[in-house]
C-alpha positions in Angstrom: -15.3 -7.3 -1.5 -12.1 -4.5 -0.4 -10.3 -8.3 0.3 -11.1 -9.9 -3.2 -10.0 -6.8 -4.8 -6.8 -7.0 -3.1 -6.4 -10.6 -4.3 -7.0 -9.7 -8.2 -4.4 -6.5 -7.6 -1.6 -9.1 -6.0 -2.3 -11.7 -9.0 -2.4 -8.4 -11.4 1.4 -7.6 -10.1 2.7 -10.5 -10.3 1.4 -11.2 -13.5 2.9 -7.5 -15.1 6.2 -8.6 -13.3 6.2 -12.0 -15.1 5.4 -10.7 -18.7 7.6 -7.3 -18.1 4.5 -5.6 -19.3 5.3 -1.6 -19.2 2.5 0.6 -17.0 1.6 4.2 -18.7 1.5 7.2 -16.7 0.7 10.2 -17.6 1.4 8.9 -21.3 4.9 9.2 -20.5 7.6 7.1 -19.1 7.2 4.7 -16.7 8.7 5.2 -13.4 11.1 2.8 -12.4 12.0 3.7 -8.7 8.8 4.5 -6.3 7.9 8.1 -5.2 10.3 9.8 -8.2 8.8 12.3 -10.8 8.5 10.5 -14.2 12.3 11.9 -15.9 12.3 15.1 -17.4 8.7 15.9 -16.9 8.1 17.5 -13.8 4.1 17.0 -13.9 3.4 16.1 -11.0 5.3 18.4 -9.3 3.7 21.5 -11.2 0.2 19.8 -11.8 -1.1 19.5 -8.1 -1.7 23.2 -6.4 -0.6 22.6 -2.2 -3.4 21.6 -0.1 -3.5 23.6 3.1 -2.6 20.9 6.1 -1.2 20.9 9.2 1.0 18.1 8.1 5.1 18.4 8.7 5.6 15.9 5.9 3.3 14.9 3.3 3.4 12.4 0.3 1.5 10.8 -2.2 2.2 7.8 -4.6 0.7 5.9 -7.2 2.4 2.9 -5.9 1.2 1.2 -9.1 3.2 3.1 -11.4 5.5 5.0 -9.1 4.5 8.1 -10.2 5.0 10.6 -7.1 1.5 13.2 -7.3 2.3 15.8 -4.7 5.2 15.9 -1.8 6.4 18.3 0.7 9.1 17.6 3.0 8.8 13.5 1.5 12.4 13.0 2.7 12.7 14.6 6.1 13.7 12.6 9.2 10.0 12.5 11.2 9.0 10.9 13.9 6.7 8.1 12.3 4.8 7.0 15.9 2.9 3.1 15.3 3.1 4.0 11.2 6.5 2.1 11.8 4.7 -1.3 13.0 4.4 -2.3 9.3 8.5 -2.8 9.7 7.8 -4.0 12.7 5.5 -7.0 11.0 7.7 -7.6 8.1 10.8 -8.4 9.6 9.0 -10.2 12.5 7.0 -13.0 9.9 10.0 -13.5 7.5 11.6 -14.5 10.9 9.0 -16.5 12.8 6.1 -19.4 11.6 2.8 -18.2 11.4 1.5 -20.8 13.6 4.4 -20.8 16.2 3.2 -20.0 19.6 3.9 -17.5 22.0 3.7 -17.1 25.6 3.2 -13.4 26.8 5.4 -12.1 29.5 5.0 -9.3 31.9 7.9 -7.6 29.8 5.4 -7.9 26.7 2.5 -5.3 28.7 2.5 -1.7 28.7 0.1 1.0 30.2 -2.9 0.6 28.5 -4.1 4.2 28.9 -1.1 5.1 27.3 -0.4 2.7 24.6 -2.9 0.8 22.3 -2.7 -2.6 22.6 -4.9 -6.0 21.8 -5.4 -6.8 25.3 -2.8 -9.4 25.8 -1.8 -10.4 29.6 1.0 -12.2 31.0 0.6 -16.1 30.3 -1.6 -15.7 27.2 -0.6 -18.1 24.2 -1.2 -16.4 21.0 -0.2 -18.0 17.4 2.6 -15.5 15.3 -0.6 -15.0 12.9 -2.7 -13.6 15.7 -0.2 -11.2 16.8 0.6 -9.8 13.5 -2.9 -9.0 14.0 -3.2 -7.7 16.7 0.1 -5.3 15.5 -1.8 -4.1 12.0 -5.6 -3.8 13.4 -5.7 -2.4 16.9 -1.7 -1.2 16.8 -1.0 -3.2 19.2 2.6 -2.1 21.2 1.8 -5.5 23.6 2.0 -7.7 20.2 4.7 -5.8 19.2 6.9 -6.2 21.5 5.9 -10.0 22.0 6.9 -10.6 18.3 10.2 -8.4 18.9 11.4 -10.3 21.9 10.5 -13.8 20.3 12.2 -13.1 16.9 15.6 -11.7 18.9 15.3 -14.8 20.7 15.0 -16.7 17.0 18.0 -14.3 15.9 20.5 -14.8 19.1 19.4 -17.7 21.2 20.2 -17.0 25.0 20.4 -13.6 24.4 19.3 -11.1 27.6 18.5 -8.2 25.3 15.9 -9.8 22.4 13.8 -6.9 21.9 17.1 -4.6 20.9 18.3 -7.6 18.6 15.2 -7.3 16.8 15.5 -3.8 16.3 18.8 -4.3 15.2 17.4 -6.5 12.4 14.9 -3.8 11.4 17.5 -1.5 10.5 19.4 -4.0 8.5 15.8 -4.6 7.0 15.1 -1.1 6.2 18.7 -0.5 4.7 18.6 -3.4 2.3 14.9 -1.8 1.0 16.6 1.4 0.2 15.1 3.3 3.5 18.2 6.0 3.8 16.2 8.7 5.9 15.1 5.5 8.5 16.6 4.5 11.7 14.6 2.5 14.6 15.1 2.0 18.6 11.9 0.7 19.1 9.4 -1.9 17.9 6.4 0.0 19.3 6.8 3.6 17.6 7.7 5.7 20.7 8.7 9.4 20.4 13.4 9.3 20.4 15.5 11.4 18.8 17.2 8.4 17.1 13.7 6.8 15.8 12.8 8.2 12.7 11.4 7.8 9.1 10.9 9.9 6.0 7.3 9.8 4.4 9.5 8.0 1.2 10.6 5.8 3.0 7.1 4.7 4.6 6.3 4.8 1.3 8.8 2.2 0.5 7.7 0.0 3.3 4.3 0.0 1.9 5.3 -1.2 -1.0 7.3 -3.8 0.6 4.1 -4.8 2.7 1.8 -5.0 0.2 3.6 -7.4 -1.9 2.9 -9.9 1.4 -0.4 -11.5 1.0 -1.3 -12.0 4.5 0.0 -8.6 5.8 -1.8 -7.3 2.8 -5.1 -8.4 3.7 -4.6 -7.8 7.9 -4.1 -3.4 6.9 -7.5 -4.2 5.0 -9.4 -6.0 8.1 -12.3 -3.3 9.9 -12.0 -6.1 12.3 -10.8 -9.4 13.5 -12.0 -12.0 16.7 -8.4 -13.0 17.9 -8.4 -16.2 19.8 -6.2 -16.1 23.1 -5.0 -19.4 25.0 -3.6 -20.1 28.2 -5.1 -19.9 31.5 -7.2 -17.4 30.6 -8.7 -18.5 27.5 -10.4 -15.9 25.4 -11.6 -14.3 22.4 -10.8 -10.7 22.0 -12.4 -7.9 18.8 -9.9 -6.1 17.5 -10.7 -3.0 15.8 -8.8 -1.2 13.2 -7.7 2.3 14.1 -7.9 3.6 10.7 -11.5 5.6 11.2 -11.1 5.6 6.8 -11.2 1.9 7.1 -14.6 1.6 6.1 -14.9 3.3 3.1 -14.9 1.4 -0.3 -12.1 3.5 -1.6 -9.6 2.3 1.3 -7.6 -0.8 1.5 -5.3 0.5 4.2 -2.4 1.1 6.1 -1.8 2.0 9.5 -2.0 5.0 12.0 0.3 6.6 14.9 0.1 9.0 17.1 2.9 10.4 20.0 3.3 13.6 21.7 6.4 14.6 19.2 5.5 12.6 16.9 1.6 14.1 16.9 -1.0 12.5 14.2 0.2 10.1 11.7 -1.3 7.9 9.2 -0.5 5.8 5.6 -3.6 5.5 3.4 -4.1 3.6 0.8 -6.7 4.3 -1.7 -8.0 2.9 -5.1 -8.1 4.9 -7.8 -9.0 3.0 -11.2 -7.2 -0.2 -9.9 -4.3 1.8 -8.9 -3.1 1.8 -5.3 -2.4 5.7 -4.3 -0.3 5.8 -1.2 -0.8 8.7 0.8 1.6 9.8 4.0 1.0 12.7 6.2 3.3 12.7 9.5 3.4 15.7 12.7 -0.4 16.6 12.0 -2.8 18.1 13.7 -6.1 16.2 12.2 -4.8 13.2 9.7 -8.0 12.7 8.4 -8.2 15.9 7.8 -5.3 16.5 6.0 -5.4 13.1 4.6 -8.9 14.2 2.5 -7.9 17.4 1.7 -4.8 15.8 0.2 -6.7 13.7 -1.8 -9.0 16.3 -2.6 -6.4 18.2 -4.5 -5.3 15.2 -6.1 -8.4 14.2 -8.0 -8.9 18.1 -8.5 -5.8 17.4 -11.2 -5.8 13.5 -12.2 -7.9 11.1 -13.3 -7.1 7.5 -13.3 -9.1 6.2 -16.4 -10.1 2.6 -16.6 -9.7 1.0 -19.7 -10.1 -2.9 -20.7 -12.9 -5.4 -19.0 -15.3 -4.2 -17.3 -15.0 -0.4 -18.1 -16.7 2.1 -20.5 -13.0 2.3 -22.1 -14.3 5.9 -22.7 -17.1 4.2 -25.0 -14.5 1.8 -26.5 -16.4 -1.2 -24.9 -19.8 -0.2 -26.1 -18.2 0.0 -29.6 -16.5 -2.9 -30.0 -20.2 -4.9 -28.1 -21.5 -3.9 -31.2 -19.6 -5.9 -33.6 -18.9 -8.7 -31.1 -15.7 -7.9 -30.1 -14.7 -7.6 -26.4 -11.2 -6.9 -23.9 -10.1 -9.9 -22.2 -7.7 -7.9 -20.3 -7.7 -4.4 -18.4 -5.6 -1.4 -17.2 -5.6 2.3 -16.0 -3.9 5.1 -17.5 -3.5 8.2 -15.3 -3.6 11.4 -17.1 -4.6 14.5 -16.1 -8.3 16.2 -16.1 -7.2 18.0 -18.8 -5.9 14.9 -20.7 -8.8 12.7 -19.5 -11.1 14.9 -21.9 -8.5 14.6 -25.0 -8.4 10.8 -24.5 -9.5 9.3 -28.1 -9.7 5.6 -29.5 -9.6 3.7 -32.5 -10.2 -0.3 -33.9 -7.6 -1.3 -35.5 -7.7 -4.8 -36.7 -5.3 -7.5 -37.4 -3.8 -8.0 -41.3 -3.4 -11.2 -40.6 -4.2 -13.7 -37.3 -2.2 -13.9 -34.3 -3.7 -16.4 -32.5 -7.5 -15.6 -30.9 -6.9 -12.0 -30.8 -8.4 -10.1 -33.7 -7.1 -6.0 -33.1 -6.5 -4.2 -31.2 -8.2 -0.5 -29.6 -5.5 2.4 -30.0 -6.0 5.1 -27.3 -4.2 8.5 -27.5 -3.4 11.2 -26.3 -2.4 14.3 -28.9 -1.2 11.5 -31.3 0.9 9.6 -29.1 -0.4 5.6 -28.5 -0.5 5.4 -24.1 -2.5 2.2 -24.4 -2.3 -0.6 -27.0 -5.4 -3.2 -25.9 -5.7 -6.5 -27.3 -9.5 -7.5 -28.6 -11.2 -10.6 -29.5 -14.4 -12.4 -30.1 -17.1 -12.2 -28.1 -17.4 -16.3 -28.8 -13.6 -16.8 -28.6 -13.2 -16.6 -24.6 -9.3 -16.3 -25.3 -7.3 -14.4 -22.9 -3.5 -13.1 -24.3 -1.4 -10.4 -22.9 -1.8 -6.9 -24.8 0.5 -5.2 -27.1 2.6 -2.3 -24.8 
């Protein structure tokens, strides 16, 4: 279910990127650049009262319209510990084939009782796809590096120092996404003064990740059966380290933890069908922090589902009666105050365009934030709505 879900919000993108459809927030402006205040309003800065964590670094994003809910410290250089493997994934598929094959070397392993890994030893064949894996589910520094040393090997054939090549290209990577506050020595996360991220800019990376189908749906996985060749043939469960995994609400996105860096962790939630992003780096208890985060987030917003398949704030019930329907659907975020002021009205069409008959006009203190297409019941039309 959390997978098909995912599916319907990549088609739902790519759709509102096609038809340049705008996204309301907040019934005010949409954002335009991810993890920035809507201009001129400064809601979301005054709305959300500061949750008590432990947290260095803390931010939270609906990564759907961009609008940035709460953030303290967002653009600090941290210590991200594994949360940095997503970069680690991206740069490493958009250099090697999913069904390449790769042979571990000794080089590859590290201590187990100090890193977290997927189990790989020296000889194993593993596929690209099963590494990427075993880097997004267990957080695994032996994949990893494996991917990092055969994508520098892609990069600079012959080269003696593959690994550092690859890291190299994952700081090009992250300065062509806009990631000022991000520089990398590693592909595994490990604590150096020169390794470092902002929560924006993990922020950013998510973003980045979640646009990739594949990579999209591995950050969602509780768990995977890897299959391992070579000599000693196997199949190996991985297990995602993300103890939220499991809940409904959660689609995501990747844990760390070192001794500088302490407790890291990206979540992504649903709200509505909105994605909200949240980042808490140099904790004490990320769960912790991560819940009482969210917490005080839905304490001040509401993300209001409007459209197919939602009460539409009674909209849908209405327009059932007189065998009308949505064909389409969307979420406005507003606040709890705002959620209560919502209204509606049917407005129908003068004259016909097309299937669609009307449209439903919701508002908020006289101002239109949604404008929803509405059709027969008998029709089965679908057409983009009105902005």
């Amino acid at each position: 279910m959390k997978l098909e879900r995912h599916a319907i919000h990549c088609l739902l993108s790519a759709v509102r990127l096609a038809l340049l459809i705008p996204i309301v927030s907040l019934g005010l402006l949409p954002l335009q650049t991810v993890g920035r205040e809507i201009p001129g309003s400064g809601l979301a800065a005054r709305q959300v009262v500061p949750p008590d964590v432990s947290a260095a670094a803390v931010l939270v994003v609906d990564l759907t319209t961009g609008v940035e809910i709460y953030g303290s410290n967002a653009d600090a250089k941290s210590p991200p510990a594994s949360t940095m493997k997503i970069v680690t994934a991206m740069v490493a598929s958009s250099i090697l084939g999913l069904d390449e094959q790769v042979t571990i070397q000794d080089s590859d392993i590290l201590d187990p009782t100090v890193f977290s890994n997927m189990q790989l030893q020296a000889g194993d064949v593993v596929s690209v796809q099963t590494l990427l894996h075993g880097v997004l589910i267990p957080s695994g520094a032996d994949a990893a590096l494996a991917l990092a040393r055969e994508a520098g090997s892609r990069l600079e054939p012959g080269t003696t120092a593959p690994v550092d090549r690859f890291v190299a290209e994952m700081n090009a990577w992250a300065a062509s996404h806009g990631m000022t506050n991000s520089h990398f020595t590693n592909p595994v996360g490990t604590d150096d003064p020169q390794h470092f991220m902002s929560a924006r800019d993990l922020v950013r990376a998510t973003d980045a990740l979640l646009r990739d189908w594949l990579l999209a749906r591995l950050v969602a996985m509780d768990t995977y059966v890897a299959e391992i060749g070579g000599p000693n043939a196997r199949q190996v469960e991985l297990i995602n380290s993300n103890q939220l995994i499991a809940r409904d609400d959660v689609f995501g996105i990747k844990t760390g933890t070192e001794e500088i860096a302490g407790q890291c962790l990206i979540t992504g939630f649903w709200r509505g069908d909105n994605q909200i992003i949240t980042v808490v780096l140099g904790s004490a208890d990320r769960y912790g922090d991560t819940q009482t985060v969210m917490d005080a987030v839905d304490g001040t917003y509401r993300w209001l589902a409007l459209g197919i398949g939602a009460v539409s704030q009674g909209a849908s019930d209405a327009l059932a009666a007189q065998g009308l329907t949505f064909m389409t659907r969307r979420t406005v975020l507003t606040t709890v105050g705002q959620a209560e002021q919502l209204t509606w009205q049917i407005v129908m069409d003068s004259e016909p365009r097309g299937e669609r008959l009307g449209a439903v006009l919701f508002e908020l203190d006289g101002r239109v934030v949604a404008r929803m297409s509405i059709y027969s019941v008998s029709s089965g039309a679908i057409g983009p709505d009105a902005a």
